[in-house]
C-alpha positions as CSV (number, residue, x, y, z in Angstrom):
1,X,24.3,30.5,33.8
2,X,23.3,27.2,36.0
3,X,20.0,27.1,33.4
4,X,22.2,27.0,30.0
5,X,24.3,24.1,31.7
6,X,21.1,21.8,32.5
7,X,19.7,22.7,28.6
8,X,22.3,21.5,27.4
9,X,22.7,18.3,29.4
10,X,19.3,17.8,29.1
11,X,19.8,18.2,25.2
12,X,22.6,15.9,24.9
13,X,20.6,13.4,26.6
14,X,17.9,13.5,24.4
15,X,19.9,13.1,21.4
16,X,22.1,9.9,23.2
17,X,18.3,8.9,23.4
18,X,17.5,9.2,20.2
19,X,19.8,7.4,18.8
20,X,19.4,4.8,20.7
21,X,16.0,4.7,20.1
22,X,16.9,4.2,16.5
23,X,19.4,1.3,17.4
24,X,16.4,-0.6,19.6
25,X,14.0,0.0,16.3
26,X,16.6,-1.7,14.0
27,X,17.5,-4.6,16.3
28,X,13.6,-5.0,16.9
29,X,13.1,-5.0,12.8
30,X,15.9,-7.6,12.4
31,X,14.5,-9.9,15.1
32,X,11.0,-9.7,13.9
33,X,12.6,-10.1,10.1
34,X,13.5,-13.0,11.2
35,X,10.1,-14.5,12.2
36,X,8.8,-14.1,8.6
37,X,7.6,-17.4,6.6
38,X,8.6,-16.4,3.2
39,X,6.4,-17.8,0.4
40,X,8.4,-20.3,-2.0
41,X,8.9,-20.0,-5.7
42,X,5.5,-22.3,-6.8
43,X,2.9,-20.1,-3.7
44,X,4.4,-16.9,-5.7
45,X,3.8,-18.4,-9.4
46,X,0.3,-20.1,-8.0
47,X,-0.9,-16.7,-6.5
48,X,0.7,-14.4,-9.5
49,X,-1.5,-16.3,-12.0
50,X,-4.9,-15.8,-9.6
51,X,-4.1,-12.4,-9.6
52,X,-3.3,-11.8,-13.4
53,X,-6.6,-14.1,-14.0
54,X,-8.8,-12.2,-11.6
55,X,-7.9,-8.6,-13.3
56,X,-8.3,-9.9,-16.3
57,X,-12.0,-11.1,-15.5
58,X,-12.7,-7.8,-13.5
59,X,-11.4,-5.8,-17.0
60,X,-13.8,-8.0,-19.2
61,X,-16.8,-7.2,-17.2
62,X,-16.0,-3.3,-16.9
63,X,-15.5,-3.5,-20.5
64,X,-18.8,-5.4,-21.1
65,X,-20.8,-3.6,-18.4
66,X,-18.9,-0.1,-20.6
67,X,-20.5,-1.3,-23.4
68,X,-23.8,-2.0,-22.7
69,X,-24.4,1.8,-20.8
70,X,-23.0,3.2,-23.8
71,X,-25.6,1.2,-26.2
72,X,-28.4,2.2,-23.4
73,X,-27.4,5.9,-23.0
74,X,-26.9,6.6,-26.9
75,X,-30.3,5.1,-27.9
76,X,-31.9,6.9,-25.2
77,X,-30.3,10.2,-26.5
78,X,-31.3,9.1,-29.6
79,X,-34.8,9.2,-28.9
80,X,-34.7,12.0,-27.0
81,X,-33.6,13.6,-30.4
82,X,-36.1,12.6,-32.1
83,X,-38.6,14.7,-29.6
């Protein structure tokens, strides 16, 4: 009967620490929250058009580099065809 006793003590505890675990993470995320420099308005326009302009080169040459393996592949199948 003494063994059910200490479980459950021992269970009860490891809840209260659980939660309070949770607290600790919370108050920790709120502290280092507040040690974030935040970007301002022009950084986010600035680095929002670097990224727009960078996929839209990186689409151009995929599209380019598509185009030309397609050319290349189809007139080699072509004269393989022709064999």
């Amino acid at each position: 009967m003494a063994e059910k006793t200490e479980k459950k003590k021992g269970f009860f505890a490891a809840v209260k620490r659980f939660f309070k675990n949770i607290a600790k993470f919370f108050r920790d995320t709120r502290s280092e929250m507040k040690k974030v420099v935040w970007p301002s308005k022009k950084q986010v326009i600035n680095n929002t058009i670097v990224v727009l302009v960078v996929v839209l080169l990186s689409a151009v040459v995929i599209f380019i580099l598509d185009a030309v393996f397609g050319l290349g592949l189809g007139k080699v199948l072509e004269l393989l065809a022709e064999l």
